[in-house]
N, C-alpha and C positions, 0 to 999 in steps of 0.2 A: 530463502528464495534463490540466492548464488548456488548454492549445492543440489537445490533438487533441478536446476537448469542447465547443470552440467549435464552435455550427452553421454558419460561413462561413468557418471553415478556408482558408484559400488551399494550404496543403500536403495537403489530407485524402487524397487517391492515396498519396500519402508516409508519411502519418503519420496514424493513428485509432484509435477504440475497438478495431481489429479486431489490425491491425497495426501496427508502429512503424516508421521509418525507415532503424533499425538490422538490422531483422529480423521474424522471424515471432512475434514477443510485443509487448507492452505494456511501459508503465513498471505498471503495476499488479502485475506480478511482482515488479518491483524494489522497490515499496513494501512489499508482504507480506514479501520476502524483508530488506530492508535493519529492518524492521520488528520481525522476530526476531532480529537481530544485536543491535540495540541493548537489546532488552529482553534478551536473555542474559549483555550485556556489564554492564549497570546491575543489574539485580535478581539476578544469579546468584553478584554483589561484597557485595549486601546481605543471603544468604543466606549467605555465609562470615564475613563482618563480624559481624553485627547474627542471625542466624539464621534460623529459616522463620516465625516468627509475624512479625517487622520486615517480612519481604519478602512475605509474603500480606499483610498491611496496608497497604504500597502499591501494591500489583495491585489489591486493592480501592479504593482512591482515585482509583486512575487510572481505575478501568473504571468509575467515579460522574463522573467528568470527561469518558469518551464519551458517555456515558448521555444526560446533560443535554446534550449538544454535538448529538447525536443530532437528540432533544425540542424544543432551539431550533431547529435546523433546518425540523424540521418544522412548528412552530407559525405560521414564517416564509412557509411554504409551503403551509400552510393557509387563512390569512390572506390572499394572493394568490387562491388559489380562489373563497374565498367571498366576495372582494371583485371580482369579475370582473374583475381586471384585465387591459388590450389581452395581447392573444396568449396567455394561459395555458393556452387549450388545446392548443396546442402541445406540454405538458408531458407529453400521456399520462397525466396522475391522474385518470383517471374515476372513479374511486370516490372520492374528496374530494369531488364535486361530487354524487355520485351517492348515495352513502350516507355523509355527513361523521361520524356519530359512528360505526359499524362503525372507519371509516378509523381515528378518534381512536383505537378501544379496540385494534384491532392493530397501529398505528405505536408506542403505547405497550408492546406487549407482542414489538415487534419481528418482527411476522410481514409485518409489508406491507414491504416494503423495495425500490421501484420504482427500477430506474434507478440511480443512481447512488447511493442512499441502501444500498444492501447492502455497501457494504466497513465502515463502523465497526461494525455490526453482527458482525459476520464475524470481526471484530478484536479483540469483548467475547470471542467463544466460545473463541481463541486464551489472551488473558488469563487467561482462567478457568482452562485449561487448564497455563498457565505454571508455578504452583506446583508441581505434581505431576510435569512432565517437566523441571525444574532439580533438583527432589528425587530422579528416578530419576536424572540424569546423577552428580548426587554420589554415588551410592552403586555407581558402575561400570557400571549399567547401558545404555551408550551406543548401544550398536547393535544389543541388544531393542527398544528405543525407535525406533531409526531407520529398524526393518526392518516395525516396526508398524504405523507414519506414512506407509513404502512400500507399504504391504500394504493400508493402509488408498488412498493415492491411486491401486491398480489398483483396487480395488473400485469407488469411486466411479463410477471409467469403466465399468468394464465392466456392473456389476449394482444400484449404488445411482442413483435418479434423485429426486430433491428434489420435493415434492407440489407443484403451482403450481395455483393458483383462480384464474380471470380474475374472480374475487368477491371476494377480497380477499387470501389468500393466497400471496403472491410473496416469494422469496427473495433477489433481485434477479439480477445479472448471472454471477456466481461462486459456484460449488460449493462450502463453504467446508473440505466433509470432503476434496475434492480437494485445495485451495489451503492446506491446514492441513501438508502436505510441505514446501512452500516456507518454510513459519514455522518449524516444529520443525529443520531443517538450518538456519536462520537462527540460533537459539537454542542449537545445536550449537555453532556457528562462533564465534556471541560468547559461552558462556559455555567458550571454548578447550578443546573436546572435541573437535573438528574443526581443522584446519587441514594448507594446504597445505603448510607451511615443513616438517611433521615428516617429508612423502614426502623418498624418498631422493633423491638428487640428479639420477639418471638416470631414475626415476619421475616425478619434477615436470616433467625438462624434454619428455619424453614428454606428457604432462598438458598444458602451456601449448602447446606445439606444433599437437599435435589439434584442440586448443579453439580455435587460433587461423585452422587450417586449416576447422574446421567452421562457426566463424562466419564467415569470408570467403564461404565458398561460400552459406550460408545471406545473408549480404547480397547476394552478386550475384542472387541467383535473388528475392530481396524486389524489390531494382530492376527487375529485368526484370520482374514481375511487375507491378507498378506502370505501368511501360512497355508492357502491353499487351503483352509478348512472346513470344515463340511454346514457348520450350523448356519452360517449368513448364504451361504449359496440352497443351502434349503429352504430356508427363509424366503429368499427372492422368487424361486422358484414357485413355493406355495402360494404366494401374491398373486406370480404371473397367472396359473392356474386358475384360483380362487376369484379375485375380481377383476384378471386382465389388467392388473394396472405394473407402470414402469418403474420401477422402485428405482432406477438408477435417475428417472427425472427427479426425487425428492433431494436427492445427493448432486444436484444439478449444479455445475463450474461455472459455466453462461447465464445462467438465470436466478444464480444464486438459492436453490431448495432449498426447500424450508428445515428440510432435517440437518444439512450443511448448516444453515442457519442456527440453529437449535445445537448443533453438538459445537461450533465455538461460542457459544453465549453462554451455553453450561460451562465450558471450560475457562472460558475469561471470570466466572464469578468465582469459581474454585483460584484459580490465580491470584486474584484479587486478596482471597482468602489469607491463603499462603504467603501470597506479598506481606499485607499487613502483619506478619510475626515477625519479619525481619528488623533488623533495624540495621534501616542504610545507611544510617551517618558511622557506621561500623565497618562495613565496607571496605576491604582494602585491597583488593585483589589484582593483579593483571591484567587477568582475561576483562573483570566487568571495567576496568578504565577503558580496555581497549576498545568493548561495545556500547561505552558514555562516547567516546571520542568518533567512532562512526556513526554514531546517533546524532550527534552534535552539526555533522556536514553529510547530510542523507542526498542533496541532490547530486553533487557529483560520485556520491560513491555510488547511489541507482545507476546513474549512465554510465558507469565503467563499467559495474558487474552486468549489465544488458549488454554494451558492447562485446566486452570477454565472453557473452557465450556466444554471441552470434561466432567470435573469432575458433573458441574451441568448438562449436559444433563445422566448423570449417576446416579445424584442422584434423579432431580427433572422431572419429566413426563410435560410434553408438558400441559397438564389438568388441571395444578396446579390451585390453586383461583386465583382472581385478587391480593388479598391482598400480597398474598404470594408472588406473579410476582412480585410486585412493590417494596420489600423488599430486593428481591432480585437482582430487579436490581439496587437498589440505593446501596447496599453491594458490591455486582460485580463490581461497577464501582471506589466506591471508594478506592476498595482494589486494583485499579494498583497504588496507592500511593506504596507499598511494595515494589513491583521489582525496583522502581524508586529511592527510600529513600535509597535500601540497595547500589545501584550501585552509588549513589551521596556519600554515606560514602567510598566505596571503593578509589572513585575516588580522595574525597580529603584526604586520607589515604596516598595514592601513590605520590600525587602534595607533601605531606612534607616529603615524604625520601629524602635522599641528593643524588645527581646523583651519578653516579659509574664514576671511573677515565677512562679517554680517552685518550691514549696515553700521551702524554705530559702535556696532561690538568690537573690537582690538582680539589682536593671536591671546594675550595675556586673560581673558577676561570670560570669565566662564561666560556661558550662553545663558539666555532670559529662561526662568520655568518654561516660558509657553512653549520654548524650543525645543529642549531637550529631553532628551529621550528619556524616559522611565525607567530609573537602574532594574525595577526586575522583571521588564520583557527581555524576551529571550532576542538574540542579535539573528537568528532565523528560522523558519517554518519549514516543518518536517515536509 
């Protein structure tokens, strides 16, 4: 996401907001969707553990932890407006400049969400939601739930459309009644209501097979596409011609299309595939510590690297050279090392204060079971 957001991209044909490299989606699938794995895998352990009041009290913590990540963002961003600084208008916030308290009183109530600012938002309504579809998954009901979530992302497309004010109301870039499919099988997956391992053995390999034939085809026809080449633009053409229909709605960014849909779920089972040959306790590289270690502290490295482009799309024009692009984006990406490093020092800052006394309990004296926390939840949610 940091690199197709930069305005001087050297790969942008290859890889952008539109499309990705791999195919006809984004990494913003993979976020939403890897997004709801982990909150199923963590909070659905702390709902069999510790029960539904432990694990709605940390849904709430956490979605006060976007909230404010949200807020700072904006205030940051604010602040840039009304201090004119070089190239801000570049950013498309007319209404910060235009009507600055309107802006204040609906970035605070999450209705303006321009640009790149609609995915945490997107991600409270998810949260919010999380209690009550981990409580229906416990209670068997997996695939009323699932067919709801499906029922609900054709609607979106076909007959729900989101109210948008070029006055201040904007929901940003994603549908999130759409994209809320992608979370809920996410949350499926990790709270093991779903999984691939239970198909039969001649079903799975049918399943990886498919997915691995559909993504193939699905990345040659991306390159060619990218390449200017003639077979996917005759393609559409013939469509348009043939039954009038909009083939670029099925590859739909806002509404999440079904074929967008369909080329990363083929490509996530091929993934899948692939993962499972490795063997990660093997592992020993550079690069993946340094993508365990951003993975580990994902909220402030989202709110840097959103910030830094609003900053380079302010500093740096769309036209820049290649050289420049490519510097920059190798800079931009390696500076989410920053939000990462600072929030790992905080954190092991905090692990060595000595806990505060708890009724009866002493500094010396470990905490009661009921207390303490489950050594293998994770210390935070992607």
């Amino acid at each position: 996401m940091t690199i197709d957001h930069v305005p001087s991209n050297p790969v942008y044909r290859f890889s952008n907001p539109q499309y990705a490299f791999v195919g006809f989606f984004t990494a913003a699938l993979g976020f939403v969707f890897l997004s709801g794995v982990v909150v199923g895998l963590v909070y659905d352990k702390d709902r069999v553990l510790n029960g539904m009041g432990s694990m709605f009290r940390r849904v709430l913590c956490r979605m006060r932890a976007i909230y404010f990540t949200q807020i700072l963002m904006w205030v940051v961003v604010f602040a840039a407006v009304e201090l004119h600084l070089r190239g801000v208008a570049r950013c498309h916030l007319d209404l910060l400049g235009d009507a600055p308290w309107k802006a204040v009183v609906f970035s605070a109530t999450l209705l303006y969400e321009p640009q790149y600012f609609g995915l945490l938002p997107m991600y409270l309504l998810f949260l919010l939601l999380t209690p009550i579809i981990l409580w229906q998954f416990g209670k068997g009901n997996v695939a009323p739930v699932l067919a709801l979530s499906a029922a609900t992302w054709l609607a979106s497309g076909l007959l729900v459309r989101l109210p948008e004010n070029p006055n201040g109301v904007d929901f940003g870039g994603f549908n999130p009644i759409a994209y809320q499919f992608l979370f809920v099988v996410g949350l499926a997956f990790g709270a093991n209501q779903l999984s691939i391992e239970r198909l039969r053995p001649k079903v799975r390999k049918w399943l990886i097979a498919s997915s691995v034939v559909l993504a193939t085809a699905f990345f040659a026809l991306r390159l060619e596409y990218a390449l200017d080449g003639q077979l996917l633009g005759g393609l559409v053409d013939a469509l348009h011609q043939h039954r009038g229909l909009d083939v670029s709605d099925l590859f739909n960014t806002t509404q999440l299309g079904p074929l967008r849909l369909l080329n990363f779920a083929a490509f996530g089972v091929g993934l899948y595939w692939i993962c499972g040959k490795i063997r990660w306790n093997e592992v020993d590289l550079r690069g993946f510590r340094w993508l365990a270690l951003l993975g580990r502290h994902p909220l402030p490295v989202f709110a840097w690297s959103i910030l830094m482009t609003y900053a380079l799309t302010a500093l740096f024009p769309p036209t820049a050279s290649h050289t420049s692009g490519v510097v920059t984006v190798v800079l931009a990406t390696a500076s989410l090392t920053i939000p990462a490093q600072l929030r790992a020092i905080i954190s092991r800052r905090r692990r060595k204060q000595p806990p505060r006394s708890l009724g009866r309990t002493t500094l010396n004296e470990p905490l009661p079971a009921s207390l303490a926390p489950p050594p293998e939840m994770a210390p935070e949610v992607s």
